[in-house]
Structure formats: C-alpha cells, structure tokens
N, C-alpha and C positions, 0 to 999 in steps of 0.2 A: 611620546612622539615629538621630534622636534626636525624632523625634513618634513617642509611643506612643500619644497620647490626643489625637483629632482632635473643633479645638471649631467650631463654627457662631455665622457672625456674633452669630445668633437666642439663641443659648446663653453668648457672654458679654456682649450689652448688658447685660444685668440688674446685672453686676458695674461693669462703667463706670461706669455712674450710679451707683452706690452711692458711688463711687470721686471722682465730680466730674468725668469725661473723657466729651470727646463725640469718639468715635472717626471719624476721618479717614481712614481707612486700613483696607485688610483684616486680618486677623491675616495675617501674613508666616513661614509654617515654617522654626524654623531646621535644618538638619540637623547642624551641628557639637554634640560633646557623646552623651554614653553613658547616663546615667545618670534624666536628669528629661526632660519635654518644654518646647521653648522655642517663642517664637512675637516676632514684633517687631510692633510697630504705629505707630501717629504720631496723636497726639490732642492736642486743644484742654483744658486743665483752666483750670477755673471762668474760661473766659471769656478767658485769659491767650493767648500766642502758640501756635503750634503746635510741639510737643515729640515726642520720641521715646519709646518705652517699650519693655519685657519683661513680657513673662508667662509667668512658670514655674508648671508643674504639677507638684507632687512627686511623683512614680513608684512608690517602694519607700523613705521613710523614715517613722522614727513621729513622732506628733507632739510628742512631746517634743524629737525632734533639731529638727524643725521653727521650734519655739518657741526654741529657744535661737537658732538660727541669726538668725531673726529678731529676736530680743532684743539678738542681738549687733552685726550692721548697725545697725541705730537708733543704737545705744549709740557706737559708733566713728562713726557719722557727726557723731552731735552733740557730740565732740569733736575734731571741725574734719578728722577722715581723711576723704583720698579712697574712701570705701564709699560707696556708692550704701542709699538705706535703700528699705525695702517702705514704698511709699504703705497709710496707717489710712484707714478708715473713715468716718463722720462718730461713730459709737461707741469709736473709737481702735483697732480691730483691722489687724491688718495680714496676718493668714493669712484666707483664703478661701476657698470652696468654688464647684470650677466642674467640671462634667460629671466628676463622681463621686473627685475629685481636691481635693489642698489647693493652692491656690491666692497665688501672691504676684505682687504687681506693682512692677516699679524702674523709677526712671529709665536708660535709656541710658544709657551713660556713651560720651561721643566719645575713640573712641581703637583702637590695634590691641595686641595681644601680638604679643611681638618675637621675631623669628626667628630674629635673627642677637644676642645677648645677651654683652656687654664687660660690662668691670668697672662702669663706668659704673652699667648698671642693676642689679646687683649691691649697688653702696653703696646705691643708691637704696631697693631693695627692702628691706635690710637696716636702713638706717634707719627706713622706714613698718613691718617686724617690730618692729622694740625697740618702739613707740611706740605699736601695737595692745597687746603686751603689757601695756603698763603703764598703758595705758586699761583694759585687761580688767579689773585688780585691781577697778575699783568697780563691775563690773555684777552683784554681789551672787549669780548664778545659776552653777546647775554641771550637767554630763549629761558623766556614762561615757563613754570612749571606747569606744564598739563595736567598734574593732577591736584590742583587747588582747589578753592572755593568753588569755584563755578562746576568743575568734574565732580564733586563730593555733592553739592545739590542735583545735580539730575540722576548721579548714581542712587540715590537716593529715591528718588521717584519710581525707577527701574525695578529696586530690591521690591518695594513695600509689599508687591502679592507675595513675597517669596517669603518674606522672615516673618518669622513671631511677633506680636505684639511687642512684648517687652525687648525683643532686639529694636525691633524698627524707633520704640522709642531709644534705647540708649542711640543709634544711628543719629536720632533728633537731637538728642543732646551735644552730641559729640559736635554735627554741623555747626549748632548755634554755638557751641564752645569756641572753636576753630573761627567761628563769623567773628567774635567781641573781640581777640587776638587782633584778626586784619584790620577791623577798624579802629582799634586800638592804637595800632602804627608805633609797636615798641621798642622802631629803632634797634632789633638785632641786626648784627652784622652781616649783609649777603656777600655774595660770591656764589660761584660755581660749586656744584656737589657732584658729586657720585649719583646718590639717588637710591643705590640698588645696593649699597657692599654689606654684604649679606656674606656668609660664611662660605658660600661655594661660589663668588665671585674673587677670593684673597686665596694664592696658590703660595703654600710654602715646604719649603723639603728643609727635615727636620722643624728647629726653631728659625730661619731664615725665611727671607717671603721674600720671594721670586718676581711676586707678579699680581696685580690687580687687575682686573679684565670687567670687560660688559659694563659699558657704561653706556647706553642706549636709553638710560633714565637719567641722564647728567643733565644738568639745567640750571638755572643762575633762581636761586632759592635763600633764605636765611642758612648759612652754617652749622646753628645746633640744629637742624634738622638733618642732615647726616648724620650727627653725633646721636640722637635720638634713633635713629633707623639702625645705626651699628647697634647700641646700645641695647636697643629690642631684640635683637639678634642673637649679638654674642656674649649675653649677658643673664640670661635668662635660663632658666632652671625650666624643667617639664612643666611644673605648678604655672607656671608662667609669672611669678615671681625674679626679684633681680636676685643674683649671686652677687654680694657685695665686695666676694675680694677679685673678681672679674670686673663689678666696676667702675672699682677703687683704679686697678688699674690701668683702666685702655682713660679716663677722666685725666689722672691724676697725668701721664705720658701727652694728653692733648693739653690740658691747660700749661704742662712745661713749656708746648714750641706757641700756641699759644692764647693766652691766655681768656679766660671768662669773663664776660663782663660782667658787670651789676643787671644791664636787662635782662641778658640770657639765665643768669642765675633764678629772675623772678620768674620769667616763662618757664621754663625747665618742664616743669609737670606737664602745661598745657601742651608743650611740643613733643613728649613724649607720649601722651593721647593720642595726639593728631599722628603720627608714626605711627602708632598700633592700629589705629582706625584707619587710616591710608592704604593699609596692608591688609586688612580685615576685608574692606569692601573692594579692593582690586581681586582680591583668592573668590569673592562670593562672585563678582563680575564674568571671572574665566571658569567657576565652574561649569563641568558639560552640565551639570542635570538644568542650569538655567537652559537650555536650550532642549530640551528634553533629551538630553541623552543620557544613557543609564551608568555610561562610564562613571570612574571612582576621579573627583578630582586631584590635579595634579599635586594640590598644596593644600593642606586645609585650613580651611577661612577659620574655623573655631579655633585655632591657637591663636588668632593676633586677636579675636572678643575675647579668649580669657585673660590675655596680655592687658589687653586695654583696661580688663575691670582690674586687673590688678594694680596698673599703673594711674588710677582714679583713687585708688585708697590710699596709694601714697609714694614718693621714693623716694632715696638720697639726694641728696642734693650737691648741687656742683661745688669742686672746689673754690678757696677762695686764694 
C-alpha cells in the first residue's frame, strides 16, 4: 500500500496549470513503495507532445528534508545526471501544496530496476555514485542525517520488548560501534548522499540507466556511507554475503572518478555495519506487527541482521 493521501481530479487541476500541463490522463495509483504516495499521469506541457509524469506526495518528512531533496535533483540533473528534477512553477518553486500534503512533480523516467543485478550494473552504478558525489560538493546546502546516532539510540529503546536477547545485544553492540566512529572524528569526506539507492530506486533499459529517483533520504552525511548502503544492496548474495566480482566492480568504477582515501579505507567495515544496522532497525521500526498489526512486513528486517552479522566477520576491502 503506498496511497496514503487520495487526490481528486478536481483537486489537483489547480496544480497542473500552475505547472503548464494539461492532464491527459487520470491520476494512475501507484501501489509499489512504503513511505510517500505516488500517482502516474500523462500530460501535454505548454503545448509540446504528450509525456509521462509522477506526483509525489510527501507523507511523514519535514520540510527541510524536502527542500534539500529537491535542491539536490535540480542540482545533479543540471549537471548532465540521469535524476529526473521536480518541474518549478512559473515563480521557480518546485515543492507544492496538494490535499493537505507537500507536493512534487518529475518526469517519468523510461526504464525498470533490475532484478537480476551482474557486475555490469554495479560498475555502472558505481560510476553515476562517484560522479553525484562530487557534483554535490557545489550545491552549497547541508540537512542532518536523521537517521544517526541520536535515531539509532532511541530506536533502540523502542525495539528492546520486541527483539531477542541476543539481537537486542548485537543492536547494543552495533550502537556503541557507530558511537567510537563519531567520536572518533575520522575525518571522512561528507557531502551530500542519496541515502536510499537501493536497487529499485536505479531505472535502467537494457545496460543503460535512465534514471535515479527517491531521494527523500538524501542528506549531507560522510560519502562511504552511500557507497556502504549501495554495497549492501547490490552486492550481496541471498547468504547475505558480498559477491565479490559485484564488488570489485561498482568499488573499483567509484574509486576511478573518485578516489578512496586512507581514512575511509580504515572505516570501511565499521560503515558497512552501520549500513546494515541502519536498515535492520528502520525494516524493524515500519514493521505492522510493531503496532499490532498482523500484516506481513513490507521488507524484512532479518536480511539487513544477517547482512550485518555477515559484514562483522569480515569484507573486502577498498581499493587502493
């Protein structure tokens, strides 16, 4: 289920025109997705052929994440990446207001996320990460990751009647791992992330990628922690184990544009922890049965614990 917030033709014309689009099409519910409500449509703008679109409603974030989010599409699309940006206004706005909700509108992007994932899309992906990075240095703006230290100790609090002893200690572990890190202060490189590019946010037809989308978890954070979060992703065997020639490659395609430093090579493990636990205890967060509902969670929280235990025993290491 992912329409929380149901709109009426009547309720977003006013936004189209604002927009320049004379809708052709009903709004289309999407149900894939947890988090925001999505809707598809197909409209005419200012007169040109007929095109596809999205209309996200944002759910539950503030608007500061908002505003970065959107700040930061703009920004990587007008330096030639495949991101899709939010259509402005004829004022330059590109956040909106539609049936009680903030409001953005993109283009379509033609393409699918891939199911069956080779190294291939790996280098691929790994190259468009290096390359948002180091776009990001000039979009001058910065927003907290909300899900840091301070989110990982109260979530914490929240699980404990829920997990097992021995999760709730690994949980304990992982915290205080993640704590010595931040006080540590080991000078990785931030900038801006993604946060979220996970294999059904990267849209490609055939070996080409179209399109990176949902960045609603984007936030000015250290950089190998994207590289950690893809890695966990798209790199990763059932076992929860890495595929090394996956990788070998999306690593080897990032450290080309570029490059790894000495700290991040020393972190490496610990940030690849903190990734698998970050995603462990958000899946445990959203599942219904925390609220007693009997439903089947969306995503399940046990693939990022056996991730983590995997990635405690050991991984590759960055290139040099």
């Amino acid at each position: 289920m992912a329409v929380y917030t149901r709109v009426a033709a009547e309720q977003f014309r006013p936004l189209a025109a604002e927009l320049g689009l004379d809708a052709l099409s009903p709004l289309e519910p999407v149900p894939q997705g947890i988090e925001n409500t999505t809707y598809f449509f197909t409209a005419r703008r200012h007169e040109g052929a007929p095109a596809d679109y999205v209309l996200t409603l944002v759910e539950d974030y503030s608007s500061e994440r908002v505003r970065f989010a959107a700040a930061l599409t703009r920004h990587l699309c007008r330096t030639g990446l495949p991101v899709p940006a939010p259509l402005e206004n004829r004022a330059g706005e590109a956040i909106h207001s539609l049936a009680g909700r903030q409001a953005l509108v993109f283009p379509r992007v033609d393409g699918r996320s891939v199911e069956h994932v080779d190294a291939c899309h790996c280098e691929i992906i790994g190259d468009f990460l290096a390359r948002a990075h180091l776009a990001g240095d000039n979009l001058g703006l910065a927003s907290t990751n909300p899900r840091g230290l301070l989110w990982l100790n109260e979530a914490r609090g929240l699980l404990e009647p829920r997990l097992a002893p021995g999760e709730y200690a690994l949980l304990g572990e992982q915290t205080e791992r993640y704590r010595r890190v931040c006080e540590a202060d080991p000078e990785l490189p931030l900038g801006a992330i993604h946060g979220d590019l996970f294999r059904d946010n990267a849209l490609f037809r055939e070996e080409v990628l179209t399109g990176v989308i949902d960045f609603y978890q984007a936030c000015s954070d250290w950089l190998l922690l994207d590289v950690a979060i893809v890695a966990n992703d798209w790199c990763s065997n059932a076992d929860g184990d890495m595929d090394r020639n996956r990788l070998d490659a999306l690593l080897t395609a990032y450290h080309h544009n570029r490059p790894f430093t000495r700290r991040e090579r020393q972190y490496w493990q610990d940030i690849l922890c903190f990734a698998a636990t970050r995603f462990w205890v958000s899946r445990l967060l959203a599942d219904p049965a925390a609220n007693g509902n009997a439903a089947k969670a969306e995503k399940d929280p046990g693939e990022y614990r056996d991730k983590l235990q995997a990635r405690m025993i050991g991984c590759p290491p960055l290139p040099h």
